[in-house]
C-alpha positions in Angstrom: 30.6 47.3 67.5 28.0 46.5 64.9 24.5 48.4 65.0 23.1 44.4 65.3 24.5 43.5 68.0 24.4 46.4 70.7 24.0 45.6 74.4 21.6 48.4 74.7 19.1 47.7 72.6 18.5 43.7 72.9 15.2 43.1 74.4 14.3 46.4 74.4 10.7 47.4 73.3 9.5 50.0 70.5 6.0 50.8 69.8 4.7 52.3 66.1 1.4 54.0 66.2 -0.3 54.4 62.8 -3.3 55.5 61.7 -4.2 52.1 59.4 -2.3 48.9 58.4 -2.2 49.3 54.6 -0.3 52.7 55.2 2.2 51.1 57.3 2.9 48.0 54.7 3.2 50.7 51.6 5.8 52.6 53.1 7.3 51.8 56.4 8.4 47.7 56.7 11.6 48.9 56.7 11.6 50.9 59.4 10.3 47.3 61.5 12.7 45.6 60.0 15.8 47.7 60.9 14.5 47.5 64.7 14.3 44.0 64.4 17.9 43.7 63.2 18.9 46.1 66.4 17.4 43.5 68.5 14.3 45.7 69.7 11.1 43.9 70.6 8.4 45.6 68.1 4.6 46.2 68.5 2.4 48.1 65.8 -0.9 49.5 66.7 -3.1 50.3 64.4 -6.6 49.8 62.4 -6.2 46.4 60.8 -7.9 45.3 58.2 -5.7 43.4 55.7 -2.4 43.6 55.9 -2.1 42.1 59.4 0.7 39.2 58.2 2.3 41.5 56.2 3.4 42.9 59.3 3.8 40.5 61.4 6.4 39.0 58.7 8.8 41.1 60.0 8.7 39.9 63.4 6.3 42.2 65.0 3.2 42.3 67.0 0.3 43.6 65.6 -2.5 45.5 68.2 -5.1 46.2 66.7 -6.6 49.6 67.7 -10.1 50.9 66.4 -10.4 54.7 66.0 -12.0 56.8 63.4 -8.9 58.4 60.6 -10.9 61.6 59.8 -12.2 62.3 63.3 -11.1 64.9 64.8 -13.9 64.7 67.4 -11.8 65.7 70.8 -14.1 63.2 73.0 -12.5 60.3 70.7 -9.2 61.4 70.5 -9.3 61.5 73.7 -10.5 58.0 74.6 -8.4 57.1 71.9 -5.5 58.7 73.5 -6.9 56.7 76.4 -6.7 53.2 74.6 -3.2 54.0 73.7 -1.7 54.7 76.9 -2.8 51.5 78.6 -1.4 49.4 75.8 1.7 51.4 76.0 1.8 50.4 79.7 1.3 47.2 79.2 3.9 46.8 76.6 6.3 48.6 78.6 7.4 50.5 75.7 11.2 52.3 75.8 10.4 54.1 72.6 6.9 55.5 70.6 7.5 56.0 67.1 4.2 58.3 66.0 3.4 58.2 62.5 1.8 60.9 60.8 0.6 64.4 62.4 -2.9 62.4 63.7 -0.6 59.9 65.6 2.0 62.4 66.5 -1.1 64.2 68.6 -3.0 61.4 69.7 0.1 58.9 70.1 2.1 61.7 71.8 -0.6 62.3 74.4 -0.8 59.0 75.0 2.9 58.6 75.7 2.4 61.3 78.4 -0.1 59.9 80.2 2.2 56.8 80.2 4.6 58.1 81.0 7.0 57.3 78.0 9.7 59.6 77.5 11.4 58.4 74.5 9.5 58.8 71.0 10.1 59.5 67.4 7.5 62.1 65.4 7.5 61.1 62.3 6.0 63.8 59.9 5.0 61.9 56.6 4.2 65.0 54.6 2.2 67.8 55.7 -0.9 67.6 53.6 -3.1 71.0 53.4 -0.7 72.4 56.2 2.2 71.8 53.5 0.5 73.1 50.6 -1.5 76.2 51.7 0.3 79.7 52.3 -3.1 81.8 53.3 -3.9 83.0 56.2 -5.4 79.5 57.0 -2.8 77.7 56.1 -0.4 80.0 58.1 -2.6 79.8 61.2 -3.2 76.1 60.6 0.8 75.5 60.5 1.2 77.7 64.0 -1.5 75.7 65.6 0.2 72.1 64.9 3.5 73.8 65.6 2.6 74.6 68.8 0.6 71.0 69.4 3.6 69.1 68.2 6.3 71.0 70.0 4.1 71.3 73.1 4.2 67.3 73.3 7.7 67.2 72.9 10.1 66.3 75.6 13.5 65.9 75.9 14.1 62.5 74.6 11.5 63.8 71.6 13.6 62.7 68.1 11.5 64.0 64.7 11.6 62.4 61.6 11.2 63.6 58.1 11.3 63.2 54.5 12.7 66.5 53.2 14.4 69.4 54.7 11.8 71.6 54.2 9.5 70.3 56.5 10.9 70.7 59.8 11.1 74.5 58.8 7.3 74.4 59.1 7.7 73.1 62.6 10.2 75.6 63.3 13.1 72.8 63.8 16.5 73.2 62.3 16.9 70.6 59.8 20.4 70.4 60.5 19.5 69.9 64.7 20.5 66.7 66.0 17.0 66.2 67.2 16.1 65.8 63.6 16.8 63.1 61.2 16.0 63.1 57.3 16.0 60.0 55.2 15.2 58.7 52.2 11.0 58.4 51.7 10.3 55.3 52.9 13.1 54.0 51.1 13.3 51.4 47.6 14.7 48.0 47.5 16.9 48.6 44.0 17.3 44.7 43.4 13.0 44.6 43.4 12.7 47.1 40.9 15.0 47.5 38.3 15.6 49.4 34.9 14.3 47.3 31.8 14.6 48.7 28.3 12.7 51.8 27.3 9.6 51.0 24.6 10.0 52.6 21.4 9.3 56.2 20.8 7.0 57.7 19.9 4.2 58.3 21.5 6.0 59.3 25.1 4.3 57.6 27.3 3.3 59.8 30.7 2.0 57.5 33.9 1.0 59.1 36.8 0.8 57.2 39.8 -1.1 57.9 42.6 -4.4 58.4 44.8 -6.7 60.1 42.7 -7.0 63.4 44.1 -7.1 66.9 43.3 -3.8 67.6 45.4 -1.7 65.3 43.2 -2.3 67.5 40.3 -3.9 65.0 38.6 -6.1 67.8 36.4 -2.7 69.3 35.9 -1.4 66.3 34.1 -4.5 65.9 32.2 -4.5 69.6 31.0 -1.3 69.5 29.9 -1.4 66.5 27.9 -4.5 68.0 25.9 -2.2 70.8 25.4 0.5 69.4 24.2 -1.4 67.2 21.8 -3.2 70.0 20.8 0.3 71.4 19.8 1.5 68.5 17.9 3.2 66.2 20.3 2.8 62.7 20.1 1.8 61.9 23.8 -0.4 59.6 25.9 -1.0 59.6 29.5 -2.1 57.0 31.6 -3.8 57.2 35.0 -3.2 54.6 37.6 -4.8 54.7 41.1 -8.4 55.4 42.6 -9.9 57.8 44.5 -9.7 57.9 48.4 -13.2 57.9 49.6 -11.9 58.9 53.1 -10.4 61.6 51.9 -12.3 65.3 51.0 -9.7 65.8 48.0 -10.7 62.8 46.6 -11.5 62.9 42.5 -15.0 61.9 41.6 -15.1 58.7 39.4 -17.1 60.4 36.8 -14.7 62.7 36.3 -12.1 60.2 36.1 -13.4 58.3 33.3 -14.9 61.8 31.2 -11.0 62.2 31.2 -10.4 58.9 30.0 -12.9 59.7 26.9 -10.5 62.0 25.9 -8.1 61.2 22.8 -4.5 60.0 24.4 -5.8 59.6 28.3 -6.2 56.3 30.0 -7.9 55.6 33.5 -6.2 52.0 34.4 -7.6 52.5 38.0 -4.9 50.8 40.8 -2.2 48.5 40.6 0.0 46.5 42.5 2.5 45.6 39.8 4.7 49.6 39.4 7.6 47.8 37.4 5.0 46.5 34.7 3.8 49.9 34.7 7.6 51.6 34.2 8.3 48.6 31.5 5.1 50.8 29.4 5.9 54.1 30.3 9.1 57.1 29.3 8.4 59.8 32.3 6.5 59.5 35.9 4.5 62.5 36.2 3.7 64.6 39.8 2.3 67.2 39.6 1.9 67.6 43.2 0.4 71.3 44.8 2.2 70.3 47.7 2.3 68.7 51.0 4.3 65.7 50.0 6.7 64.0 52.3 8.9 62.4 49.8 6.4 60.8 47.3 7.0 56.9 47.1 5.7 56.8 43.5 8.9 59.1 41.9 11.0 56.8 44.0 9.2 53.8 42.6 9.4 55.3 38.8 13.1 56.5 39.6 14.8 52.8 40.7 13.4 51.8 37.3 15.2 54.4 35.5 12.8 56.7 34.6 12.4 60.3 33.6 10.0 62.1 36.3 8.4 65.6 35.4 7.3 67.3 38.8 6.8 70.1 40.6 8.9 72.7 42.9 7.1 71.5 46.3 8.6 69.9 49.1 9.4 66.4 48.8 9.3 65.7 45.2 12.3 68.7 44.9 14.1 66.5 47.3 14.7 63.6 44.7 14.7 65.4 41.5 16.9 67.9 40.4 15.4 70.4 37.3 17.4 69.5 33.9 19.3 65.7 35.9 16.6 63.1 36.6 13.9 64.9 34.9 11.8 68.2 35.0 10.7 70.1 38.1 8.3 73.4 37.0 6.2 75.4 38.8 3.3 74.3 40.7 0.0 74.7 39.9 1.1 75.7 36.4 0.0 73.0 33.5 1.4 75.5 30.8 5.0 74.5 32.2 3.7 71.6 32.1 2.9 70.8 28.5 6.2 73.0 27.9 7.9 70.3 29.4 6.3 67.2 27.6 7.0 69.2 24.2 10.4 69.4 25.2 10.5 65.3 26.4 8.5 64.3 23.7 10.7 65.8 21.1 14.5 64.1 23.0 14.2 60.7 23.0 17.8 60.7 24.2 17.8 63.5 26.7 14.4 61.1 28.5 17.0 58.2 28.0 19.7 60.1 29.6 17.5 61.3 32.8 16.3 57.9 33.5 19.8 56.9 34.0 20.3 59.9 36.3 17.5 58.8 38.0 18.5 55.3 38.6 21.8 56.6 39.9 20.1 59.3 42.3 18.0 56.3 44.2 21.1 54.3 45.1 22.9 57.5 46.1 20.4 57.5 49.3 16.7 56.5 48.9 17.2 52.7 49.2 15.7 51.1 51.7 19.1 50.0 53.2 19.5 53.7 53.4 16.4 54.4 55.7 17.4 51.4 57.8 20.5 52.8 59.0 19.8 56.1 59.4 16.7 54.3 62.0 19.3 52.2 63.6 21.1 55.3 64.4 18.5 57.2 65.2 16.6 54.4 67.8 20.0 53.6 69.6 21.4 57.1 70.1 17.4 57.5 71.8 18.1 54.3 74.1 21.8 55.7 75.0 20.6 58.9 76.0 
């Protein structure tokens, strides 16, 4: 029997909880839409601001739920908490899917005091918690260890992007209460290879928020450094600072970067495949934290070389010498070592961008991510 057309799950309801409604249209539609196609009634609560249709597109409701992102206030996660649980009562939900560690400790609250046994933690990425290796971080890392597991039950699935992440947790990514997929997945038909432009300069994009976790400095450093060495590059910034978010870059500092000989600040953009038709390599330097970074995905499907960094997540996709360059983090030296080396194989970017391509339609489609949810939301109802 087809995973469209099980008895099981016809009618039945699932609930998303997400922090805001842009971050559920970037990167999780398909994860609505495979529920759909199991017959599943689907409800997303969130902040909405914008992006309510784009949602509701897939067959979904939206409820819209006001609570502040950065708080972490315990009197309004609580009423938060609060808010959630009657709506999950009313909806009569068979299955929570928490996204993000916020909604994983509000959202899974929630579903206690509703009494909801069957729910999904979804762990995106795990920001600082990912990145640090202090004492801080370490103690940070325990704490939400002990938070997540602690609202846990038996019918508790988790969900992540890599296999390093559930280590963090202290979960055996190989349990069969875990599930790993692709990022949030890449339709391959959408975004396509088109024909490199000539060479030189090499032509570096970064892609991303604008914020000191991304490595953005990194990328900057090294490109003055390998200019400063001879190599005919140019790098080109495209996304703006979160204001919401304390790693955010300042703007002023963005543009004294883009005074500098060979850097661009193109601020965001909507269009990625316009920006892979301009561009050789995707740059990340990421100091970690990532999930599986939806950018090198993006930058992949349309055949491109990506030049990264070992954290979890972005080591997930790329493999060091196949679809492009994975150095050390923190490191822009390796860095500009590696641009020197791109700059100077026009062939060997050529051949990695191919690799690339291939590596996406291995497992990171969005077809990919659907099944593996299909699987993961029915063997949930059947147990």
């Amino acid at each position: 029997m087809s995973l469209t057309s099980l008895p099981e799950t016809q009618g039945r309801k699932l609930v998303f909880i997400v922090t805001e409604d842009w971050f559920f249209v970037s990167h999780f539609l398909p994860m609505a839409r495979a529920a759909r196609e199991l017959g599943l009634d689907v409800s997303v609560v969130t902040r909405v601001r914008t992006h309510r249709e784009a949602i509701e597109a897939t067959g979904a409701k939206v409820i819209p739920l006001e609570a502040e992102r950065r708080s972490l206030n315990p009197m309004a996660a609580g009423y938060a908490a609060g808010q959630l649980a009657a709506i999950l009562k009313d909806e009569k939900a068979d299955i929570v899917h928490c996204i993000a560690l916020k909604s994983i400790l509000v959202g899974g609250f929630a579903a206690s005091m509703a009494g909801v046994g069957g729910r999904v933690y979804a762990l995106t990425g795990l920001g600082f918690l990912g990145a640090r290796t202090d004492f801080v971080g370490r103690w940070s890392q325990r704490a939400v260890r002990l938070l997540v597991r602690g609202l846990a039950t038996s019918r508790t699935r988790y969900l992540f992007e890599n296999p390093d992440d559930p280590k963090l947790l202290g979960l055996d990514p190989n349990a069969s209460n875990v599930t790993i997929v692709g990022g949030a997945g890449i339709d391959p038909e959408l975004l396509q290879p088109a024909p490199l432009p000539p060479q030189p300069p090499l032509r570096v994009a970064v892609v991303a928020r604008m914020l000191w976790s991304k490595g953005i400095d990194l990328a900057v450093e090294a490109v003055k450094s390998a200019r400063a060495k001879g190599a005919d590059v140019e790098l080109s910034l495209y996304g703006a600072p979160d204001p919401s978010n304390p790693k955010a870059i300042p703007e002023d500092t963005l543009k004294s970067w883009a005074a500098e000989p060979g850097i661009s600040w193109h601020g965001p953009t909507r269009d990625v495949a316009a920006v892979w038709r301009d561009h050789h390599v995707a740059c990340l330097p990421s100091r970690g934290g990532e999930g599986l970074p939806r950018t090198l995905l993006e930058a992949a499907a349309c055949g491109r070389a990506i030049l990264t960094t070992d954290v979890p997540g972005c080591r997930a996709l790329v493999r060091d010498g196949s679809e492009g360059f994975v150095v050390a983090p923190d490191n822009a030296d390796a860095l500009s070592e590696a641009l020197l080396n791109l700059a100077s194989e026009p062939n060997h970017v050529a051949r990695m961008g191919e690799a690339a391509r291939a590596r996406v339609l291995e497992g990171f489609t969005e077809r990919h991510v659907m099944d593996d949810l299909k699987r993961l939301y029915t063997s949930l109802l059947r147990s």
